[in-house]
N, C-alpha and C positions, 0 to 999 in steps of 0.2 A: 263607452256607450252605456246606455243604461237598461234597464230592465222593458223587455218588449211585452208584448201581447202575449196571452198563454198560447205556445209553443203547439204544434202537429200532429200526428202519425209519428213516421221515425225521429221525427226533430224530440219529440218529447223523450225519448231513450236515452240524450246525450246529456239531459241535465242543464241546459246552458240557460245561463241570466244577460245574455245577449242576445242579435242575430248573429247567424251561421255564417262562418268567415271560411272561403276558400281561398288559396292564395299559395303561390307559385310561381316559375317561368313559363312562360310561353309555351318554350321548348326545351326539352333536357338536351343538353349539347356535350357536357361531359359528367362524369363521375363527378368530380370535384365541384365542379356549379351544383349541381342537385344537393350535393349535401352540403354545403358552403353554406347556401341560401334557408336550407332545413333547421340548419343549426341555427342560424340569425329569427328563424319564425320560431324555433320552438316555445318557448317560453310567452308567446304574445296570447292574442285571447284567435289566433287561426287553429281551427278545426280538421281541416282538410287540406295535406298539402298537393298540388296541383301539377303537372307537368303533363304538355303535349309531346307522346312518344310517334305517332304515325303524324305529319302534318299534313295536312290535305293544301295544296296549294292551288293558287287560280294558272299558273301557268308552268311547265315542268323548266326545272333547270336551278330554281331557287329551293332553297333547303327545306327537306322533307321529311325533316324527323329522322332519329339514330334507332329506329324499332325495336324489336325485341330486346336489344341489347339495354336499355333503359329503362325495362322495367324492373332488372336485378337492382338498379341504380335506387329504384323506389323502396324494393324489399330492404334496402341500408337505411334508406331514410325511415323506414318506421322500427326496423332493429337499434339505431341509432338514436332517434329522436320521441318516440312514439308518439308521433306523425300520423293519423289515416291517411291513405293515399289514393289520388283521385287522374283518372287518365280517360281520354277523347277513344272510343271506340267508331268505327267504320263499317265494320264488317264480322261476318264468322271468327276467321282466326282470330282477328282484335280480339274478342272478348272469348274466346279458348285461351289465350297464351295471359290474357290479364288476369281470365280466373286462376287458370293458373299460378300464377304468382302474387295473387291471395291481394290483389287492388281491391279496398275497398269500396268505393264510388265510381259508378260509369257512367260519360254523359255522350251524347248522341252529337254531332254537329249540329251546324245549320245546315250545310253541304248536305248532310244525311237526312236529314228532316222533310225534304224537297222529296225526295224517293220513296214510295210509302214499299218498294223490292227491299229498297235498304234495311228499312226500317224491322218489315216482316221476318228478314233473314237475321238480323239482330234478336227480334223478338224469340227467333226459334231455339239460339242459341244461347240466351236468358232463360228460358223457360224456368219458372220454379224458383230462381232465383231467391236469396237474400239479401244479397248486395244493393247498396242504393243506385237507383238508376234514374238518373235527371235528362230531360229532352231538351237539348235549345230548341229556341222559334226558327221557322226556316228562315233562308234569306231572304226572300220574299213575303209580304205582310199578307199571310193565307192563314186563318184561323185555324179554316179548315186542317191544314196539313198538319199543323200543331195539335189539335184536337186528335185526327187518327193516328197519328204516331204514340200518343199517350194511348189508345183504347186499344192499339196494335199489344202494347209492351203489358196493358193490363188483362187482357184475355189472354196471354201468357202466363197469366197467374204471378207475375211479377207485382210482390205487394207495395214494395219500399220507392217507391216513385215522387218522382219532384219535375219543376220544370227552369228555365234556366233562359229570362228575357236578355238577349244582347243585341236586341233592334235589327232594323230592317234595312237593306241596299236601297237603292233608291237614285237616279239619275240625277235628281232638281240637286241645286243646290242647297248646300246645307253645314252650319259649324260641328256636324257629328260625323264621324266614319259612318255609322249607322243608325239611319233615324229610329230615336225610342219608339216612335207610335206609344206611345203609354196605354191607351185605348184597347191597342189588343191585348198588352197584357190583362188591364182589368176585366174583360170580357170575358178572357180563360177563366180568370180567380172568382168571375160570377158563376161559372155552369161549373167551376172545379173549387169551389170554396175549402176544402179540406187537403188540398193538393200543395206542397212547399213550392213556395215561389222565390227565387232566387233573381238576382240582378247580376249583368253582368258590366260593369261599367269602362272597362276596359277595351271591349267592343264595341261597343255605344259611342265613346267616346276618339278613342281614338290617339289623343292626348294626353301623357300624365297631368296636366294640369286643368284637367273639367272633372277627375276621376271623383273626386271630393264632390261639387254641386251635384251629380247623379248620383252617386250613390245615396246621397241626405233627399235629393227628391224621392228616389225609391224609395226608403225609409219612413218618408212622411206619407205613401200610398202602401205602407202596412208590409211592403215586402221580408218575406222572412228571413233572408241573409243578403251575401253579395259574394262575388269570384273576380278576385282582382290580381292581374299580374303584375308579381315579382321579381325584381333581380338584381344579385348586388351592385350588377353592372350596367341600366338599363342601355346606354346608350350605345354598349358594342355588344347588346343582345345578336342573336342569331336571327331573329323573327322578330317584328312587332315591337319595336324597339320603342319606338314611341310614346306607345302607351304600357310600356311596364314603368313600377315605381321601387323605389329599395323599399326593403325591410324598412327602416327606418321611418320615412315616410308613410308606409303604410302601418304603425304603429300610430301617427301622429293622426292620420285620416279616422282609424277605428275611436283614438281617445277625441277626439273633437265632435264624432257625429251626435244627433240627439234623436231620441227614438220619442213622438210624442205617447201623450195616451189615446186609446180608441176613443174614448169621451169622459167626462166629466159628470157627475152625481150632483154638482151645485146646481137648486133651484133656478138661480140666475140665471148661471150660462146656457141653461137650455131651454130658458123663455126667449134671451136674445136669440141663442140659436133657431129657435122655432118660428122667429118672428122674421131672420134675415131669410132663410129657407123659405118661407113664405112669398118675400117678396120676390124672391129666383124664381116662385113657379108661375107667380103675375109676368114677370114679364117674358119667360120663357114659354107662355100663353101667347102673351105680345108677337114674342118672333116669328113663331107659328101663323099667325094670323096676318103678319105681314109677308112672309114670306111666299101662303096662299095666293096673298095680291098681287104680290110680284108676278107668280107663275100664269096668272091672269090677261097681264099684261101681253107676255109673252107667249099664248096662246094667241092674242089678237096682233101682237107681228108675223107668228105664224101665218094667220090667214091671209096678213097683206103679202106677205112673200110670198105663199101659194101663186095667189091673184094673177103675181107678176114674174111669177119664175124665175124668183132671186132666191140664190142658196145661202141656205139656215147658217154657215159658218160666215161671218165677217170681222177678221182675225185684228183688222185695225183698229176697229171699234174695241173690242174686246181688249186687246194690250191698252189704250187710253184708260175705259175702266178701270182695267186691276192696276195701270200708275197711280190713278188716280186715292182708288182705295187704301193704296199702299202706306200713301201720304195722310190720310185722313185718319187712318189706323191708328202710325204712329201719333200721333195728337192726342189721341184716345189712350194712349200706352194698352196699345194692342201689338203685337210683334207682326213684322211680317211673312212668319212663316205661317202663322195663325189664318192673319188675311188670305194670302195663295192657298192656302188649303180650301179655305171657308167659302173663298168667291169660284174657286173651281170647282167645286162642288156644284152651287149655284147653279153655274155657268152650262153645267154639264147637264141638271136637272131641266135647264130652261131651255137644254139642244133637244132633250129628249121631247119636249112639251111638244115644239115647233115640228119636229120630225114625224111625230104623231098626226099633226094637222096636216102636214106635206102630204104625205105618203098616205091618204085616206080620202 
Protein backbone atom coordinates (compact mmCIF):
# COMPACT_ATOMS: atom_id res chain seq x y z
CA UNK A 1 0.00 0.00 0.00
CA UNK A 2 1.26 3.31 -0.45
CA UNK A 3 1.68 6.49 1.27
CA UNK A 4 -1.99 8.00 2.44
CA UNK A 5 -3.27 11.20 3.27
CA UNK A 6 -1.60 12.92 6.36
CA UNK A 7 -2.59 10.69 9.11
CA UNK A 8 -5.04 12.04 12.66
CA UNK A 9 -5.31 12.57 16.24
CA UNK A 10 -3.72 9.17 17.71
CA UNK A 11 -3.19 7.67 14.15
CA UNK A 12 -0.36 10.47 13.82
CA UNK A 13 1.50 8.89 17.26
CA UNK A 14 2.07 5.46 15.30
CA UNK A 15 4.23 6.91 12.64
CA UNK A 16 2.67 4.69 9.83
CA UNK A 17 3.36 5.39 5.75
CA UNK A 18 0.13 3.28 5.45
CA UNK A 19 -3.54 2.98 6.45
CA UNK A 20 -4.14 1.31 9.94
CA UNK A 21 -4.29 -2.52 9.69
CA UNK A 22 -6.29 -4.49 12.23
CA UNK A 23 -6.30 -7.84 11.83
CA UNK A 24 -7.06 -11.16 13.75
CA UNK A 25 -9.58 -14.04 14.38
CA UNK A 26 -12.87 -13.57 14.87
CA UNK A 27 -12.63 -15.37 17.92
CA UNK A 28 -9.72 -16.48 20.25
CA UNK A 29 -10.67 -20.30 20.54
CA UNK A 30 -7.43 -21.46 22.00
CA UNK A 31 -3.83 -20.40 23.26
CA UNK A 32 -2.23 -21.80 20.28
CA UNK A 33 -4.50 -20.16 17.42
CA UNK A 34 -4.10 -16.63 18.94
CA UNK A 35 -0.42 -16.86 18.78
CA UNK A 36 -0.10 -19.23 15.72
CA UNK A 37 -1.90 -16.47 13.89
CA UNK A 38 0.28 -13.45 15.85
CA UNK A 39 3.27 -14.89 14.89
CA UNK A 40 2.26 -15.28 11.01
CA UNK A 41 1.04 -11.28 11.30
CA UNK A 42 3.88 -10.05 13.02
CA UNK A 43 6.21 -9.12 10.64
CA UNK A 44 3.46 -7.67 8.01
CA UNK A 45 2.52 -3.93 7.83
CA UNK A 46 -0.72 -5.14 10.89
CA UNK A 47 -0.79 -2.64 13.58
CA UNK A 48 -3.24 -4.10 15.88
CA UNK A 49 -3.77 -7.54 16.58
CA UNK A 50 -7.57 -8.37 16.88
CA UNK A 51 -9.35 -11.08 18.77
CA UNK A 52 -13.16 -11.49 19.95
CA UNK A 53 -12.86 -12.63 23.61
CA UNK A 54 -16.81 -12.17 24.89
CA UNK A 55 -18.96 -12.99 21.42
CA UNK A 56 -22.18 -11.51 21.48
CA UNK A 57 -24.27 -13.97 19.42
CA UNK A 58 -27.95 -13.55 17.76
CA UNK A 59 -29.13 -16.69 19.37
CA UNK A 60 -27.69 -18.78 22.56
CA UNK A 61 -26.23 -22.09 22.10
CA UNK A 62 -23.58 -21.12 19.27
CA UNK A 63 -20.05 -20.22 20.70
CA UNK A 64 -19.58 -17.37 22.70
CA UNK A 65 -16.29 -16.46 23.23
CA UNK A 66 -13.70 -18.24 25.80
CA UNK A 67 -13.78 -14.83 28.16
CA UNK A 68 -11.52 -13.82 30.62
CA UNK A 69 -9.50 -16.51 29.98
CA UNK A 70 -8.24 -15.02 26.56
CA UNK A 71 -7.14 -12.07 27.28
CA UNK A 72 -3.83 -13.68 29.13
CA UNK A 73 -3.79 -15.38 25.65
CA UNK A 74 -3.34 -11.53 24.20
CA UNK A 75 -0.95 -10.33 26.99
CA UNK A 76 1.41 -13.52 25.01
CA UNK A 77 0.69 -12.21 21.95
CA UNK A 78 2.11 -8.76 22.60
CA UNK A 79 4.99 -10.31 25.04
CA UNK A 80 5.59 -12.61 22.20
CA UNK A 81 5.14 -10.64 19.14
CA UNK A 82 4.80 -6.99 20.05
CA UNK A 83 1.59 -6.90 18.77
CA UNK A 84 -1.00 -3.96 20.24
CA UNK A 85 -3.79 -5.76 21.15
CA UNK A 86 -7.35 -4.90 20.30
CA UNK A 87 -10.75 -6.83 21.87
CA UNK A 88 -14.78 -6.08 21.42
CA UNK A 89 -16.03 -4.79 24.91
CA UNK A 90 -19.87 -5.11 26.07
CA UNK A 91 -20.12 -3.94 29.21
CA UNK A 92 -18.48 -2.72 32.74
CA UNK A 93 -16.53 -5.73 33.57
CA UNK A 94 -15.41 -6.02 29.66
CA UNK A 95 -13.45 -3.08 29.95
CA UNK A 96 -12.45 -3.56 33.94
CA UNK A 97 -10.86 -7.05 33.31
CA UNK A 98 -9.32 -5.66 29.56
CA UNK A 99 -7.91 -2.78 31.39
CA UNK A 100 -6.76 -4.81 33.25
CA UNK A 101 -4.69 -6.67 31.15
CA UNK A 102 -3.35 -3.68 29.59
CA UNK A 103 -5.63 -4.19 25.92
CA UNK A 104 -4.62 -1.60 23.95
CA UNK A 105 -7.70 -0.76 21.70
CA UNK A 106 -11.43 -1.16 22.67
CA UNK A 107 -14.22 -1.19 20.13
CA UNK A 108 -17.89 -1.09 20.98
CA UNK A 109 -20.20 -3.50 18.95
CA UNK A 110 -22.84 -2.92 16.72
CA UNK A 111 -24.98 -4.89 19.24
CA UNK A 112 -23.82 -2.23 21.72
CA UNK A 113 -24.11 0.76 19.66
CA UNK A 114 -28.10 0.28 19.45
CA UNK A 115 -28.21 0.89 23.44
CA UNK A 116 -27.17 4.32 24.21
CA UNK A 117 -27.51 2.14 28.69
CA UNK A 118 -24.65 0.21 26.93
CA UNK A 119 -23.08 2.55 25.69
CA UNK A 120 -23.25 5.09 28.86
CA UNK A 121 -22.28 2.36 31.27
CA UNK A 122 -19.01 1.72 28.96
CA UNK A 123 -18.52 5.28 28.79
CA UNK A 124 -18.55 5.44 32.75
CA UNK A 125 -16.15 2.76 32.98
CA UNK A 126 -13.64 4.56 30.20
CA UNK A 127 -13.82 7.58 31.91
CA UNK A 128 -10.30 9.35 31.38
CA UNK A 129 -9.10 6.81 29.58
CA UNK A 130 -6.07 6.58 27.11
CA UNK A 131 -6.59 3.77 25.38
CA UNK A 132 -7.98 3.91 21.84
CA UNK A 133 -11.55 3.53 21.83
CA UNK A 134 -13.35 2.80 18.30
CA UNK A 135 -17.44 2.75 17.99
CA UNK A 136 -18.85 0.36 15.29
CA UNK A 137 -22.21 1.74 13.51
CA UNK A 138 -25.08 0.06 15.06
CA UNK A 139 -26.78 -2.54 13.21
CA UNK A 140 -29.28 -0.69 12.03
CA UNK A 141 -28.55 2.59 9.66
CA UNK A 142 -29.21 5.33 12.67
CA UNK A 143 -26.71 8.05 12.45
CA UNK A 144 -28.06 9.07 14.99
CA UNK A 145 -27.09 6.31 17.47
CA UNK A 146 -23.59 6.39 15.91
CA UNK A 147 -23.35 10.04 16.63
CA UNK A 148 -24.39 9.73 20.55
CA UNK A 149 -22.52 6.81 21.27
CA UNK A 150 -19.24 8.89 20.04
CA UNK A 151 -20.38 12.18 22.15
CA UNK A 152 -21.44 9.58 25.12
CA UNK A 153 -17.54 8.05 25.03
CA UNK A 154 -16.34 11.90 24.35
CA UNK A 155 -17.87 13.67 27.33
CA UNK A 156 -16.24 10.94 29.21
CA UNK A 157 -13.18 12.81 28.57
CA UNK A 158 -12.09 9.74 26.39
CA UNK A 159 -9.61 11.70 24.02
CA UNK A 160 -8.30 8.59 21.71
CA UNK A 161 -11.57 7.81 19.70
CA UNK A 162 -12.21 6.47 16.17
CA UNK A 163 -15.13 4.85 14.54
CA UNK A 164 -15.32 1.54 12.82
CA UNK A 165 -17.91 1.29 9.53
CA UNK A 166 -19.11 -2.57 9.12
CA UNK A 167 -22.48 -1.71 7.36
CA UNK A 168 -25.94 -2.18 8.09
CA UNK A 169 -28.60 -5.40 8.47
CA UNK A 170 -31.11 -5.04 6.30
CA UNK A 171 -34.06 -7.50 5.20
CA UNK A 172 -34.00 -6.77 1.06
CA UNK A 173 -31.88 -8.65 -0.58
CA UNK A 174 -28.42 -8.16 -1.13
CA UNK A 175 -24.58 -9.70 -2.19
CA UNK A 176 -23.34 -8.33 1.28
CA UNK A 177 -23.83 -9.72 4.81
CA UNK A 178 -24.16 -6.07 5.60
CA UNK A 179 -25.15 -3.32 3.55
CA UNK A 180 -22.19 -0.54 3.33
CA UNK A 181 -24.64 2.34 3.16
CA UNK A 182 -21.39 4.24 2.28
CA UNK A 183 -23.48 7.43 2.73
CA UNK A 184 -23.59 7.06 6.49
CA UNK A 185 -20.40 6.69 6.83
CA UNK A 186 -19.46 9.86 4.76
CA UNK A 187 -21.92 11.81 6.69
CA UNK A 188 -20.25 10.85 10.09
CA UNK A 189 -16.64 11.78 8.40
CA UNK A 190 -18.57 15.38 7.36
CA UNK A 191 -19.83 16.48 11.05
CA UNK A 192 -16.49 14.27 12.47
CA UNK A 193 -13.93 15.14 9.91
CA UNK A 194 -10.95 14.84 12.49
CA UNK A 195 -12.37 11.44 13.89
CA UNK A 196 -10.22 7.87 12.41
CA UNK A 197 -12.45 6.20 10.20
CA UNK A 198 -11.84 2.64 9.87
CA UNK A 199 -13.42 -0.09 7.62
CA UNK A 200 -14.48 -3.05 8.49
CA UNK A 201 -14.75 -5.24 5.49
CA UNK A 202 -15.17 -8.51 6.78
CA UNK A 203 -18.63 -7.61 8.09
CA UNK A 204 -19.67 -5.92 5.20
CA UNK A 205 -18.84 -8.54 3.30
CA UNK A 206 -19.42 -11.45 4.56
CA UNK A 207 -17.26 -13.45 2.07
CA UNK A 208 -13.46 -13.75 1.86
CA UNK A 209 -13.70 -13.11 -1.44
CA UNK A 210 -15.29 -9.41 -1.94
CA UNK A 211 -12.76 -8.61 1.23
CA UNK A 212 -10.36 -7.06 -1.38
CA UNK A 213 -13.07 -4.86 -3.76
CA UNK A 214 -14.36 -3.21 -0.20
CA UNK A 215 -11.78 -2.55 1.38
CA UNK A 216 -10.04 -0.64 -2.07
CA UNK A 217 -13.62 1.08 -2.27
CA UNK A 218 -13.01 2.26 1.37
CA UNK A 219 -9.65 3.34 0.53
CA UNK A 220 -10.66 5.23 -2.51
CA UNK A 221 -13.42 7.27 0.01
CA UNK A 222 -10.31 8.37 2.07
CA UNK A 223 -10.77 5.79 4.94
CA UNK A 224 -8.01 5.69 7.39
CA UNK A 225 -7.47 1.96 7.80
CA UNK A 226 -9.36 -1.32 7.74
CA UNK A 227 -10.09 -4.49 10.34
CA UNK A 228 -9.96 -7.60 8.69
CA UNK A 229 -10.32 -11.17 9.97
CA UNK A 230 -7.73 -13.68 10.23
CA UNK A 231 -7.08 -17.18 10.61
CA UNK A 232 -4.63 -19.80 9.59
CA UNK A 233 -7.48 -21.88 9.30
CA UNK A 234 -10.47 -19.85 8.02
CA UNK A 235 -12.59 -22.65 7.15
CA UNK A 236 -12.86 -24.61 10.58
CA UNK A 237 -12.85 -21.13 12.29
CA UNK A 238 -15.12 -21.27 15.37
CA UNK A 239 -17.26 -18.12 14.25
CA UNK A 240 -17.48 -16.44 10.91
CA UNK A 241 -15.73 -18.68 9.17
CA UNK A 242 -16.47 -17.30 5.95
CA UNK A 243 -15.34 -14.20 5.89
CA UNK A 244 -11.90 -14.69 7.70
CA UNK A 245 -8.71 -14.90 5.27
CA UNK A 246 -5.12 -16.47 6.22
CA UNK A 247 -2.33 -14.43 6.99
CA UNK A 248 -1.25 -14.97 3.78
CA UNK A 249 -3.82 -13.69 1.79
CA UNK A 250 -4.18 -10.85 3.83
CA UNK A 251 -0.62 -9.92 3.06
CA UNK A 252 -1.33 -10.26 -0.58
CA UNK A 253 -4.78 -7.99 -0.19
CA UNK A 254 -2.56 -5.09 1.97
CA UNK A 255 0.43 -5.42 -0.98
CA UNK A 256 -2.11 -5.01 -3.88
CA UNK A 257 -4.35 -2.13 -2.57
CA UNK A 258 -3.67 1.52 -3.86
CA UNK A 259 -4.36 4.45 -1.72
CA UNK A 260 -5.03 7.42 -4.44
CA UNK A 261 -4.21 11.13 -3.76
CA UNK A 262 -6.62 13.59 -2.27
CA UNK A 263 -6.10 15.78 -5.44
CA UNK A 264 -3.69 16.85 -7.88
CA UNK A 265 -1.62 20.40 -8.17
CA UNK A 266 -1.69 20.02 -12.31
CA UNK A 267 -3.36 23.03 -13.97
CA UNK A 268 -4.98 20.48 -16.20
CA UNK A 269 -6.52 18.26 -14.03
CA UNK A 270 -8.39 20.68 -12.27
CA UNK A 271 -9.79 22.62 -15.14
CA UNK A 272 -11.04 19.24 -16.42
CA UNK A 273 -12.02 18.65 -13.01
CA UNK A 274 -13.75 21.76 -12.67
CA UNK A 275 -15.43 21.57 -15.72
CA UNK A 276 -16.75 17.75 -15.33
CA UNK A 277 -18.05 19.09 -11.56
CA UNK A 278 -19.70 21.66 -13.36
CA UNK A 279 -21.52 19.65 -15.58
CA UNK A 280 -22.85 17.23 -12.21
CA UNK A 281 -24.38 20.31 -10.88
CA UNK A 282 -26.32 21.30 -14.42
CA UNK A 283 -27.72 18.36 -14.35
CA UNK A 284 -28.15 17.54 -10.82
CA UNK A 285 -30.23 20.87 -11.22
CA UNK A 286 -31.92 18.80 -14.01
CA UNK A 287 -33.09 16.05 -11.46
CA UNK A 288 -34.33 18.45 -9.08
CA UNK A 289 -36.41 20.08 -11.39
CA UNK A 290 -37.65 17.03 -12.79
CA UNK A 291 -38.32 15.31 -9.92
CA UNK A 292 -40.46 18.53 -8.65
CA UNK A 293 -42.69 17.61 -11.67
CA UNK A 294 -43.01 14.42 -10.98
CA UNK A 295 -44.20 15.13 -7.39
CA UNK A 296 -46.67 17.48 -9.39
CA UNK A 297 -47.97 14.98 -10.97
CA UNK A 298 -48.69 12.95 -8.27
CA UNK A 299 -50.32 15.46 -6.23
CA UNK A 300 -53.00 15.70 -9.10
CA UNK A 301 -53.60 11.70 -8.64
CA UNK A 302 -53.89 12.44 -5.26
CA UNK A 303 -56.82 14.64 -5.85
CA UNK A 304 -58.44 12.17 -8.27
CA UNK A 305 -58.20 9.37 -5.63
CA UNK A 306 -59.45 11.67 -3.03
CA UNK A 307 -62.52 12.42 -5.52
CA UNK A 308 -63.07 8.81 -5.63
CA UNK A 309 -62.01 7.06 -2.58
CA UNK A 310 -59.46 5.01 -3.98
CA UNK A 311 -56.38 4.26 -1.64
CA UNK A 312 -53.06 5.98 -2.25
CA UNK A 313 -51.13 2.37 -2.20
CA UNK A 314 -51.64 0.26 -5.68
CA UNK A 315 -49.03 -2.33 -5.13
CA UNK A 316 -49.53 -3.68 -8.86
CA UNK A 317 -48.77 -0.73 -10.41
CA UNK A 318 -45.88 0.00 -8.33
CA UNK A 319 -44.06 -3.76 -8.70
CA UNK A 320 -44.65 -3.01 -12.88
CA UNK A 321 -42.71 0.18 -12.29
CA UNK A 322 -39.72 -0.71 -10.31
CA UNK A 323 -39.58 -4.17 -13.09
CA UNK A 324 -39.73 -1.92 -15.33
CA UNK A 325 -37.03 0.52 -14.02
CA UNK A 326 -34.97 -2.23 -13.20
CA UNK A 327 -34.51 -3.21 -16.67
CA UNK A 328 -34.00 0.22 -18.11
CA UNK A 329 -31.34 0.79 -15.26
CA UNK A 330 -29.49 -2.01 -16.21
CA UNK A 331 -29.17 -0.46 -20.10
CA UNK A 332 -28.01 2.58 -18.42
CA UNK A 333 -25.24 0.40 -16.37
CA UNK A 334 -26.95 1.54 -13.41
CA UNK A 335 -27.08 -1.47 -10.74
CA UNK A 336 -30.20 -2.52 -9.29
CA UNK A 337 -29.55 -2.03 -5.95
CA UNK A 338 -29.15 1.61 -7.00
CA UNK A 339 -32.61 1.67 -8.83
CA UNK A 340 -34.59 -0.14 -5.64
CA UNK A 341 -33.20 2.26 -3.43
CA UNK A 342 -33.62 5.50 -5.89
CA UNK A 343 -37.39 4.65 -6.93
CA UNK A 344 -38.28 3.68 -3.37
CA UNK A 345 -37.43 6.64 -2.28
CA UNK A 346 -39.40 8.21 -4.90
CA UNK A 347 -42.11 6.16 -4.40
CA UNK A 348 -42.28 6.85 -0.79
CA UNK A 349 -42.01 10.66 -1.43
CA UNK A 350 -44.98 10.45 -3.98
CA UNK A 351 -47.19 8.31 -0.99
CA UNK A 352 -46.35 11.00 1.28
CA UNK A 353 -47.48 13.89 -1.58
CA UNK A 354 -51.03 11.94 -2.09
CA UNK A 355 -51.49 11.32 1.71
CA UNK A 356 -51.29 14.90 2.19
CA UNK A 357 -54.06 15.54 -0.24
CA UNK A 358 -56.16 12.57 1.04
CA UNK A 359 -56.15 13.22 4.51
CA UNK A 360 -56.78 17.28 4.14
Amino acid sequence: MENKKEMRTWLDDLGLNHPLVIAGPCSAETEEQVLKIAHELKDTDVNYYRAGIWKPRTRPGNFEGVGALGLKWLQKVKEETGLKTATEVANRNHVELALEHDIDLLWIGARSTVSPFIVQEIADALKGTDKIVLVKNPVNPDLALWLGAIERLASANIKNLGVIHRGFSTYEKSKYRNNPEWQIAIELQTKFPDLPLINDPSHITGKRDMIFDVSQTALDLNFDGLMIETHFDPDNAWSDAAQQVTPNRLVHIMNDLRIRKETDPEAEYNNELNNLRAQIDVVDNQLIELLGKRMKVADGIGELKKQKNVAVLQSKRWNEILGKMVMEGDEKGLSEEFILRMFKAIHQESINHQEKIINH
